[in-house]
C-alpha positions as CSV (number, residue, x, y, z in Angstrom):
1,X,0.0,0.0,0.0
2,X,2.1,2.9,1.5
3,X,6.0,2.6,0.9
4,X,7.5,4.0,3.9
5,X,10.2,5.8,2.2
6,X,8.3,7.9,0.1
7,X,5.8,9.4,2.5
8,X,3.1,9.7,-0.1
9,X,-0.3,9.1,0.3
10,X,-2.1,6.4,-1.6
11,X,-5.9,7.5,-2.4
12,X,-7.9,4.2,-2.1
13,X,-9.9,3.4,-5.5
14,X,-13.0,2.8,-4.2
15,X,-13.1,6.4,-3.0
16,X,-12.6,6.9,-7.2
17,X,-15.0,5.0,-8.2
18,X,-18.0,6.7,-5.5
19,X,-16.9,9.8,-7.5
20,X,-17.4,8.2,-11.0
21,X,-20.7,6.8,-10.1
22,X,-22.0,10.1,-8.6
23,X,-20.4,12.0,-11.8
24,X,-21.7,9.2,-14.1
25,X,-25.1,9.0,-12.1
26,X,-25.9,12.4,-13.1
27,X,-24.8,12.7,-16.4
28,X,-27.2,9.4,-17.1
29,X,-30.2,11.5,-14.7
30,X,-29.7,14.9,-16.9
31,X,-29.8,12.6,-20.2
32,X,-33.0,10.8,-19.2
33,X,-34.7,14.9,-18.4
34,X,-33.7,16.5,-21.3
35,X,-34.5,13.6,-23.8
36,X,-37.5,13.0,-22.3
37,X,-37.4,9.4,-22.2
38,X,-38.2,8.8,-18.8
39,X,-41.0,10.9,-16.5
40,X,-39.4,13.7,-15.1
41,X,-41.7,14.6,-12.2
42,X,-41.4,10.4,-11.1
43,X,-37.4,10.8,-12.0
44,X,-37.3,13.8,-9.4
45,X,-39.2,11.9,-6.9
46,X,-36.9,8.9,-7.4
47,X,-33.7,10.2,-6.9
48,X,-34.3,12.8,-4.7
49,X,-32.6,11.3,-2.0
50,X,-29.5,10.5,-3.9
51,X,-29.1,13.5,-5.6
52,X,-31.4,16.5,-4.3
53,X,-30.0,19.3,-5.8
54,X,-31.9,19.3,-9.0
55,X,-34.8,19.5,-7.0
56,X,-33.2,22.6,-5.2
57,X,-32.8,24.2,-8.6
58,X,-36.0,23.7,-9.1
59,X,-37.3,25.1,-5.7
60,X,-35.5,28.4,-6.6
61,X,-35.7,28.7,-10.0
62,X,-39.3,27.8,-9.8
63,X,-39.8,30.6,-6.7
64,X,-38.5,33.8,-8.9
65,X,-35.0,33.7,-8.4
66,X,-33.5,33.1,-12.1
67,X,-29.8,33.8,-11.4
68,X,-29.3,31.6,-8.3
69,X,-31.4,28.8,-10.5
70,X,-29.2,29.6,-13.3
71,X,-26.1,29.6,-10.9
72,X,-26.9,26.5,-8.6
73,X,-27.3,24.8,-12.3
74,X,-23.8,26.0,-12.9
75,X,-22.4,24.6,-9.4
76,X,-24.1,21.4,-9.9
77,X,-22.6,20.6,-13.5
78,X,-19.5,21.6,-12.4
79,X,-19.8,19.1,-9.2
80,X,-19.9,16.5,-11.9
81,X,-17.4,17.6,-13.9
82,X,-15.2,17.3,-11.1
83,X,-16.3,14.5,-9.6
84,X,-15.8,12.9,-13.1
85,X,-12.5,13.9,-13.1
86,X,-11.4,13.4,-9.8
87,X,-12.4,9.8,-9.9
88,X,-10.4,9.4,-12.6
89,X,-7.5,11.0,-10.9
90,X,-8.0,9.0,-8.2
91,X,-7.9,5.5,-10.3
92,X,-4.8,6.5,-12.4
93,X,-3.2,6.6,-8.4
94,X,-2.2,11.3,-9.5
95,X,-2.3,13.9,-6.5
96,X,-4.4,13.6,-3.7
97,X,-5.3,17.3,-3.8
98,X,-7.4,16.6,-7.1
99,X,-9.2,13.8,-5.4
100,X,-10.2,16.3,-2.5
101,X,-11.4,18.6,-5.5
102,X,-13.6,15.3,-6.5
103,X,-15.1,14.1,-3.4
104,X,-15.8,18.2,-3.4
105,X,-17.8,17.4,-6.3
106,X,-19.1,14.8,-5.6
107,X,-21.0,16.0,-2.0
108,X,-22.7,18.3,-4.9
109,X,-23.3,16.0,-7.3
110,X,-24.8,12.7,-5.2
111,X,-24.0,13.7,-1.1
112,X,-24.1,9.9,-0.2
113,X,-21.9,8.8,-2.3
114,X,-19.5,11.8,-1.9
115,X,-19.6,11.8,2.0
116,X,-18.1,8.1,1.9
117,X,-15.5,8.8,-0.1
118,X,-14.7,11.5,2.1
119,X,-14.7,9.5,5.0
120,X,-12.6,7.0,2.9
121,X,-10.0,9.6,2.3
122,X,-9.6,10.6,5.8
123,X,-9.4,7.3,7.2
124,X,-7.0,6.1,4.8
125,X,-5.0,9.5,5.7
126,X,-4.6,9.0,8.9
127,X,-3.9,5.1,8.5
128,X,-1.3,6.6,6.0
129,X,0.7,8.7,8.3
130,X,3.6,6.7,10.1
């Protein structure tokens, strides 16, 4: 795991691959809206526990406030952008600062999924540290 020389720390994958399926989760979520292939009001109920921050969009974009719609849309896309990319940091074993930037994106993207790798990036920092 960690060589002792070196005093890097090693990024577990699974905490990549929570970011990848909250990234990927998403993207798959925002196809099936704007295609219109599945129901979105039964898509928004669904999911809503996984990822409930379309549903916040909605709330305030739907209550008169157009620019914080417009920008909560802009810090949700760009929670799976770099939840995306951090996972995939994260599995090709590159900095651990980027996959702090992706479990950041995560927590926006799908919370459950980015609070465990959180906690899986903490706990593997501390067991890291000799």
């Amino acid at each position: 795991m960690n060589s002792m020389g070196t005093g890097k720390r090693i990024v577990p994958p699974v905490s990549g691959i929570l970011m990848l399926i909250a990234g990927f989760f998403n993207i798959l979520w925002l196809i099936g809206v704007f295609t219109h292939v599945l129901d979105v009001k039964a898509l928004l109920r669904a999911t809503a526990v996984i990822s409930p921050f379309p549903y916040l969009i909605l709330d305030v974009g739907f209550g008169g406030n157009n620019f914080a719609a417009s920008l909560l849309a802009l810090i949700f896309l760009l929670g799976i952008v770099l939840s995306i990319v951090g996972g995939w940091l994260v599995l090709k074993r590159k900095t651990r600062s980027m996959a702090l930037a992706g479990t950041a994106g995560a927590c926006v993207a799908a919370p459950l999924l980015g609070i465990a790798a959180v906690i899986i990036i903490l706990v593997s920092g501390r067991n890291g540290k000799n």
